[in-house]
Backbone as a printed PyTorch tensor [residue, N CA C, xyz], in Angstrom:
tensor([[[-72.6330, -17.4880,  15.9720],
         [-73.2970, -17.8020,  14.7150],
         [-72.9170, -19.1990,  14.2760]],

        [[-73.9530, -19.8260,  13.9730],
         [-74.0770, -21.1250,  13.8850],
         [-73.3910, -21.4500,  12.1600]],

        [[-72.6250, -22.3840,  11.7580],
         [-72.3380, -22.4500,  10.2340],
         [-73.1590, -23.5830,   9.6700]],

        [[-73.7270, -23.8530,   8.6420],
         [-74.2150, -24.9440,   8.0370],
         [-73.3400, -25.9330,   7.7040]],

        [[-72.2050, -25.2970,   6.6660],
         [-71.3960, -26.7010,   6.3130],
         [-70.2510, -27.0480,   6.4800]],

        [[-69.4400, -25.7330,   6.9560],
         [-68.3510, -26.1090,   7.3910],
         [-68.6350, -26.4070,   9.1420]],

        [[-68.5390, -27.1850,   9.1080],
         [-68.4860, -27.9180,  10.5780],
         [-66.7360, -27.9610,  10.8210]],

        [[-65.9640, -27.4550,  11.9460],
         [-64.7580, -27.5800,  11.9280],
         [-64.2830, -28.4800,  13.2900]],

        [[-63.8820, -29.2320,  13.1010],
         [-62.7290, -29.9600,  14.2340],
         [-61.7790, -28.7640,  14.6790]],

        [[-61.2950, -29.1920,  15.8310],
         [-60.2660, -28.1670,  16.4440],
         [-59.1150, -29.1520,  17.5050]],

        [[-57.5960, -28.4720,  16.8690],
         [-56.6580, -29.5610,  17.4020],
         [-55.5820, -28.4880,  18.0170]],

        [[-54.8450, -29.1500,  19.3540],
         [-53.9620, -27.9990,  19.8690],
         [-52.5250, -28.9230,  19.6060]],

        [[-51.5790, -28.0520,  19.1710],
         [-50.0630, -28.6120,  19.8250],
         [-49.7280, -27.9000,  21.2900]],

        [[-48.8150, -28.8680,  21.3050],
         [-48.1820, -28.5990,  22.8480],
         [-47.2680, -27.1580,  23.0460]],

        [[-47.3460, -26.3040,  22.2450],
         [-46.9800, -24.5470,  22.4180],
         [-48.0340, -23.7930,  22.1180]],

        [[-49.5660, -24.5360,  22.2490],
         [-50.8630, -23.8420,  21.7340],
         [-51.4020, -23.0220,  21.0590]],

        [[-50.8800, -23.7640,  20.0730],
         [-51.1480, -23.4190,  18.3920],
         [-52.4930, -24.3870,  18.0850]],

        [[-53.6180, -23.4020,  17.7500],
         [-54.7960, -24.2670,  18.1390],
         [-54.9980, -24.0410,  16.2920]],

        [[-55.9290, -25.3750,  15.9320],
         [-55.9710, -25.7010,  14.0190],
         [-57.1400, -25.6740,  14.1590]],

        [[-58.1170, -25.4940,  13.3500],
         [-59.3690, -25.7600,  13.0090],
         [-59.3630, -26.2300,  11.5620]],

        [[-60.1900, -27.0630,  11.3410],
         [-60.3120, -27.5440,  10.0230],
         [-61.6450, -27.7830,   9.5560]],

        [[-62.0080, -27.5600,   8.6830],
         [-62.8820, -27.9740,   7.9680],
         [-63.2340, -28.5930,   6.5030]],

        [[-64.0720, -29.3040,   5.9710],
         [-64.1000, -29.5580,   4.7340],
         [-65.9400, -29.9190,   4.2980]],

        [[-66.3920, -29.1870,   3.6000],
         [-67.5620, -29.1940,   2.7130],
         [-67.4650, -30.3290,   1.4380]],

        [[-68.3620, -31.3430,   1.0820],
         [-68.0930, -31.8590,  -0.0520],
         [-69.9910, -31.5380,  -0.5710]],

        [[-70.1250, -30.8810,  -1.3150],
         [-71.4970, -30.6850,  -2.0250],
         [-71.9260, -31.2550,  -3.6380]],

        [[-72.6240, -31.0070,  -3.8300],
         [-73.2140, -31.0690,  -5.5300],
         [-73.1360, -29.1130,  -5.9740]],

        [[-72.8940, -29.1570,  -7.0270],
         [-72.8560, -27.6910,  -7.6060],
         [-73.9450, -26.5690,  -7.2960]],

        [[-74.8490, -27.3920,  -6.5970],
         [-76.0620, -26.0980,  -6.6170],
         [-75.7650, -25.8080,  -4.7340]],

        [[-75.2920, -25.9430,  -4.0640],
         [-74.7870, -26.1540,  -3.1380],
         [-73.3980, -25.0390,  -2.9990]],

        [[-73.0830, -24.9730,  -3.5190],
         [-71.0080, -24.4870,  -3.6990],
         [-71.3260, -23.1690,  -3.5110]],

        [[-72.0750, -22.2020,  -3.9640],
         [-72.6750, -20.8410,  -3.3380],
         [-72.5150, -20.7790,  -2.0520]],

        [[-73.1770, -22.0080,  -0.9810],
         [-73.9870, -21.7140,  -0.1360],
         [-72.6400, -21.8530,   0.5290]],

        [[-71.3490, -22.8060,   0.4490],
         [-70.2790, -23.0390,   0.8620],
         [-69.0600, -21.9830,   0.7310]],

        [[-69.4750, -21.0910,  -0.1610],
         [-68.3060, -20.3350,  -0.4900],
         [-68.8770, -18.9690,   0.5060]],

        [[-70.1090, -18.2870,   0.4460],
         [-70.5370, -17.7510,   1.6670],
         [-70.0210, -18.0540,   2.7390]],

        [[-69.7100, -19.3610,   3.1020],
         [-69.3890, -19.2990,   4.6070],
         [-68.1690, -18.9930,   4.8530]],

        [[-67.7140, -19.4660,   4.0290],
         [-66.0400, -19.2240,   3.7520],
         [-65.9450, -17.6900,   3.7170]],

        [[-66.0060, -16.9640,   3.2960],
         [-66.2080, -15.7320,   2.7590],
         [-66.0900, -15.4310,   4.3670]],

        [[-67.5730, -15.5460,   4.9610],
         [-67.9050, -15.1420,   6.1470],
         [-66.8680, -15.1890,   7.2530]],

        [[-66.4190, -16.3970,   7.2690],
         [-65.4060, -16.9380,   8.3580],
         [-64.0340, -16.3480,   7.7250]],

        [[-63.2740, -15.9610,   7.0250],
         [-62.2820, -15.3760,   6.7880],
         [-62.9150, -13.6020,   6.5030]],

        [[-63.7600, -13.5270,   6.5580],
         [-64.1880, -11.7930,   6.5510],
         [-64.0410, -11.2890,   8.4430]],

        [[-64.0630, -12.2350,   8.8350],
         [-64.5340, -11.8910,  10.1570],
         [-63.1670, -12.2660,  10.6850]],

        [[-62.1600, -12.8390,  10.4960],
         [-60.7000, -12.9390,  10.7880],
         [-59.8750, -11.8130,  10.1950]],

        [[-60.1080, -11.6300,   8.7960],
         [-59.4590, -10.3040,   8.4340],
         [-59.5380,  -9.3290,   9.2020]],

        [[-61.2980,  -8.9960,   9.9730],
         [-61.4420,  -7.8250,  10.3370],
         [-61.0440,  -7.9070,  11.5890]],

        [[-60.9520,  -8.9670,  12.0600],
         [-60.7230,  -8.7570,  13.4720],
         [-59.1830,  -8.8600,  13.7930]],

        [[-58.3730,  -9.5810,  13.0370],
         [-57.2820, -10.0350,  13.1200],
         [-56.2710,  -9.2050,  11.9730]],

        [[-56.2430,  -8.1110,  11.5470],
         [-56.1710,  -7.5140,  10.1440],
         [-54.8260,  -7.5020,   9.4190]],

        [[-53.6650,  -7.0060,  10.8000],
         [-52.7060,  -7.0840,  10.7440],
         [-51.8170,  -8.3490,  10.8110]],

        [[-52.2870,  -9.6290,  11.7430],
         [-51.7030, -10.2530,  11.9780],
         [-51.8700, -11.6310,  11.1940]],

        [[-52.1130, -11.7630,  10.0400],
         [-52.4620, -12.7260,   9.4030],
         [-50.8310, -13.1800,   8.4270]],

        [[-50.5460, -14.5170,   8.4780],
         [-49.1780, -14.7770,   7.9980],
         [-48.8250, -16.1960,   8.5880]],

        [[-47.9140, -16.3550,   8.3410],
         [-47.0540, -17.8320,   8.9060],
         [-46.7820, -17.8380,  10.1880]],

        [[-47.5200, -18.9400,  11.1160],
         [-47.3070, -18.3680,  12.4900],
         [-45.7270, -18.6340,  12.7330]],

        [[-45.2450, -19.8490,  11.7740],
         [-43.8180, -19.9810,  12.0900],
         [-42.7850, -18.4860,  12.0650]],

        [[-43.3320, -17.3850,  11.4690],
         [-42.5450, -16.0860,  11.0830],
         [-43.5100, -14.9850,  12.2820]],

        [[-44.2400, -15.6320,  13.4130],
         [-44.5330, -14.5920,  14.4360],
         [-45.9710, -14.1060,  14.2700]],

        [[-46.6200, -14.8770,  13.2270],
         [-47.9430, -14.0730,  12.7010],
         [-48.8160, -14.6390,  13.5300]],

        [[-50.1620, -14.1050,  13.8660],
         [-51.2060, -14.5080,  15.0790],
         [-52.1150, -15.4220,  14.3110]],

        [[-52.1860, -15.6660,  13.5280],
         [-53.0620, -16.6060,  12.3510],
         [-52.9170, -17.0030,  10.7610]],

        [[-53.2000, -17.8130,  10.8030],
         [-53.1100, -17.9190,   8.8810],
         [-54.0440, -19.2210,   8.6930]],

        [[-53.9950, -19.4290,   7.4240],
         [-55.4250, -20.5860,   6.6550],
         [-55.0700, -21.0830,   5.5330]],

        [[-55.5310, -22.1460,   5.3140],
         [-55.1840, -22.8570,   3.5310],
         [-56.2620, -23.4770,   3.4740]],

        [[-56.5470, -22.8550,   1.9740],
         [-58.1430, -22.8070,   1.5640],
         [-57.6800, -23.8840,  -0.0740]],

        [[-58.6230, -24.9220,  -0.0220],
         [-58.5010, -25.9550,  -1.2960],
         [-59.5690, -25.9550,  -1.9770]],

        [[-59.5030, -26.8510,  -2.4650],
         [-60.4490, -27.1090,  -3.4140],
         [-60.6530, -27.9400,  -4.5260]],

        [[-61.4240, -29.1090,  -4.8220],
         [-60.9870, -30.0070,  -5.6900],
         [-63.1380, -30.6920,  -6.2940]],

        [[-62.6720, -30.8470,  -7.4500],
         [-63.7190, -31.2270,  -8.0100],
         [-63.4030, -32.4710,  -8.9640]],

        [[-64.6720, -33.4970,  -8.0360],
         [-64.7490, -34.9290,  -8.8830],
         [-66.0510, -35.4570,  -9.7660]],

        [[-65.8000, -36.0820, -10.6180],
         [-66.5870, -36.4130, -11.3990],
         [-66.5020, -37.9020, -11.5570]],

        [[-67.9280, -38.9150, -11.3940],
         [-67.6100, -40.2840, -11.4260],
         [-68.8870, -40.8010, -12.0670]],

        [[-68.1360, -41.2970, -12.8410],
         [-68.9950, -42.4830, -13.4790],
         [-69.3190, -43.9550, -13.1760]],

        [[-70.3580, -44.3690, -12.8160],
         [-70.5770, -45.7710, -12.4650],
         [-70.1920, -46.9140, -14.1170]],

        [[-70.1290, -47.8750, -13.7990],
         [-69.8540, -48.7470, -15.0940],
         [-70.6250, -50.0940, -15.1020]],

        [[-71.1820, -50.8120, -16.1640],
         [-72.0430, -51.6860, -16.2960],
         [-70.8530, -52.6430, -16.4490]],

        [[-70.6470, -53.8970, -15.4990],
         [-70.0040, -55.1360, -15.8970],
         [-70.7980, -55.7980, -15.9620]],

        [[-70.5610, -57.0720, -16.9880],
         [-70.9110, -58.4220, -17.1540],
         [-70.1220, -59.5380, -17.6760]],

        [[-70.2260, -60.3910, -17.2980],
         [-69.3970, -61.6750, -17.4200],
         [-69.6770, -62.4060, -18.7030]],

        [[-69.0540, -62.3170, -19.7220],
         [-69.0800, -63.0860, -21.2130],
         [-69.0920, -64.5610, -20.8230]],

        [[-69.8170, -65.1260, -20.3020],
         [-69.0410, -66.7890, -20.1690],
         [-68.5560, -67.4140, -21.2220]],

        [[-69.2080, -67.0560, -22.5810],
         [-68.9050, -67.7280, -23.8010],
         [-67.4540, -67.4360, -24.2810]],

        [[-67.1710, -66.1910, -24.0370],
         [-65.4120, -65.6380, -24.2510],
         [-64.7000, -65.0600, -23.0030]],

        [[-65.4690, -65.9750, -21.7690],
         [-65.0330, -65.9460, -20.6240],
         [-64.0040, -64.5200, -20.2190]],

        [[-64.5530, -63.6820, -20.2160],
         [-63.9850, -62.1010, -19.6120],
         [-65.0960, -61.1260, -19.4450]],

        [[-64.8130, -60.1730, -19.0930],
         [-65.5270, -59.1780, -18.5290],
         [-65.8570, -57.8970, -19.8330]],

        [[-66.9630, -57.7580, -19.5880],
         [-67.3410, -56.7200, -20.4230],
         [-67.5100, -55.6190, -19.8010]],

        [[-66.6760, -54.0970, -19.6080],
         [-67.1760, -52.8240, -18.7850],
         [-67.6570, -51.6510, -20.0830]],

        [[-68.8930, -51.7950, -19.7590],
         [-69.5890, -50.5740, -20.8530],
         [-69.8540, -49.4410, -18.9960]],

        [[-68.7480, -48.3830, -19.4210],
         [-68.9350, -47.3070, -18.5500],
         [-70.0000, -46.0050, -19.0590]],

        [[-70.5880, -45.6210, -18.0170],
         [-71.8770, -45.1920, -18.2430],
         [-71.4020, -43.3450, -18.6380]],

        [[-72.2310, -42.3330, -18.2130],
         [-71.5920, -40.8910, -18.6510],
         [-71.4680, -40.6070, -17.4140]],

        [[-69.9870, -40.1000, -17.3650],
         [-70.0200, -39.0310, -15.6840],
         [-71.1920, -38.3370, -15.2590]],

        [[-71.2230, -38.4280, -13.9560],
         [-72.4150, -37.2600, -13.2390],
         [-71.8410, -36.2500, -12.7840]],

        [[-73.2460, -35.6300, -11.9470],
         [-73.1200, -34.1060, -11.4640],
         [-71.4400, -34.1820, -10.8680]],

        [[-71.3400, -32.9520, -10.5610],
         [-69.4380, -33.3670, -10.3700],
         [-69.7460, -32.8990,  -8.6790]],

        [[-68.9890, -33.5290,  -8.0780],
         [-68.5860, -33.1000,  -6.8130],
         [-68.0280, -32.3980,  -6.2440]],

        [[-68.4460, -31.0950,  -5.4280],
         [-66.6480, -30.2550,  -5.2880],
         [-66.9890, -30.3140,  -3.4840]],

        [[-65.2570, -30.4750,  -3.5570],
         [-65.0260, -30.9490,  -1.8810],
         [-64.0380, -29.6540,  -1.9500]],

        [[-64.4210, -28.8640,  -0.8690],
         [-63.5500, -27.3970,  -0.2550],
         [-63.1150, -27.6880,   1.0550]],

        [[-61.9090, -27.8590,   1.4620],
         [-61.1850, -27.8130,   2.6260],
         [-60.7810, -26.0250,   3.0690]],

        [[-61.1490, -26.2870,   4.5810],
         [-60.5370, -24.6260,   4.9700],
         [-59.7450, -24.7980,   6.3350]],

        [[-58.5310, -24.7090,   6.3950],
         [-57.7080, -24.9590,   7.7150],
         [-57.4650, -23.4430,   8.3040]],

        [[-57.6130, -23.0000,   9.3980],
         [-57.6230, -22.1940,  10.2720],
         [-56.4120, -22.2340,  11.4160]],

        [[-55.8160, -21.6800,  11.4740],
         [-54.5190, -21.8370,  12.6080],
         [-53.9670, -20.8660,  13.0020]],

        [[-53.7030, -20.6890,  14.5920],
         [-53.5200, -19.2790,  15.2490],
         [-53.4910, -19.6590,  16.7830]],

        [[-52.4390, -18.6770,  17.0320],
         [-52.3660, -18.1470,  18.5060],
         [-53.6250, -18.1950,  19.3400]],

        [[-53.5710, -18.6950,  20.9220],
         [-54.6440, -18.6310,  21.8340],
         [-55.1430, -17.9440,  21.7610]],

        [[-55.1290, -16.3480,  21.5570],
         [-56.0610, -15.2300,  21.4100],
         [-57.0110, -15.5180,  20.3720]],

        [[-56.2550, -16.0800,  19.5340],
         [-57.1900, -15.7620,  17.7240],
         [-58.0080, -17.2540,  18.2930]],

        [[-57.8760, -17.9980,  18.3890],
         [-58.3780, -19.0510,  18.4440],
         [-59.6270, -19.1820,  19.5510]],

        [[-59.4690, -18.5440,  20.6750],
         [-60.6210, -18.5490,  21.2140],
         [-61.7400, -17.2340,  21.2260]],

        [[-61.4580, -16.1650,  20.4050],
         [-61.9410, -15.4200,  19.3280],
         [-62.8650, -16.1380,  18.5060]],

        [[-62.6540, -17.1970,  17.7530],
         [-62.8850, -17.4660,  17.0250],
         [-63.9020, -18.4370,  17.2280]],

        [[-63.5780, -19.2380,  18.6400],
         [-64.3980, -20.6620,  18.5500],
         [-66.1320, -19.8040,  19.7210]],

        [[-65.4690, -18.3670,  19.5790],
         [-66.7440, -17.6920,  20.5010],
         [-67.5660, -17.3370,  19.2640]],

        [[-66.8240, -16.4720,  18.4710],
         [-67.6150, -16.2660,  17.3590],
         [-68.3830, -17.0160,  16.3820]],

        [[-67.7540, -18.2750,  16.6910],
         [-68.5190, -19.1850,  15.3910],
         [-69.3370, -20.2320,  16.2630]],

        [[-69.3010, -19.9960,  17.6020],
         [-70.0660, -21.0180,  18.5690],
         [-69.4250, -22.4230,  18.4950]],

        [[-68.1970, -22.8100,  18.7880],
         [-67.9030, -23.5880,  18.2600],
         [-67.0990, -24.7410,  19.5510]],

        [[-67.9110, -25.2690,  20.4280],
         [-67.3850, -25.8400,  22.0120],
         [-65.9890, -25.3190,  22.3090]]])
């Protein structure tokens, strides 16, 4: 199954501990469609992986850190006073806000190529 927005990179250390990462940055009407996937992709690790979810440093076959951060930016009008030689910034009203969701994925060779079958993922 193909994902829309989390697109994930995938990185191994040298005791093959394989990471997947991902990060979504949308507009608010969007963040539904992102939190579904999320949902999806940790519904389908719970179930498959149920027991073994935890710190792989403490023996566990997988674990994840899920973020989340929302920005809001305003553009600003400068102009150059030449007459009182400085800058004038009349800042405009914040816009739509941005939310950027990071989802890191990390696990044992089993879980990991589990995973990159299930989500079609090279």
């Amino acid at each position: 199954m193909a994902l829309d927005y989390l697109i994930f990179d995938h990185s191994e250390d040298t005791e093959g501990i394989g990471t997947f990462d991902a990060m979504a940055s949308v507009g608010p009407q969007r963040v539904p469609a992102v939190h579904a996937e999320i949902v999806q992709v940790l519904t389908w690790a719970f179930e498959h992986f149920p027991d073994n979810h935890g710190p792989l440093s403490e023996g566990f076959g997988w674990d994840h850190d899920l973020q989340g951060q929302q920005e809001h930016s305003a553009s600003e009008s400068i102009v150059f006073d030449e007459r009182r030689r400085l800058l004038v910034v009349m800042p405009d009203p914040p816009g739509i806000p941005r939310h950027t969701i990071t989802l890191s994925i990390s696990g044992r060779p089993d879980f990991c190529l589990a995973f990159r079958q299930r989500f079609e993922l090279g």
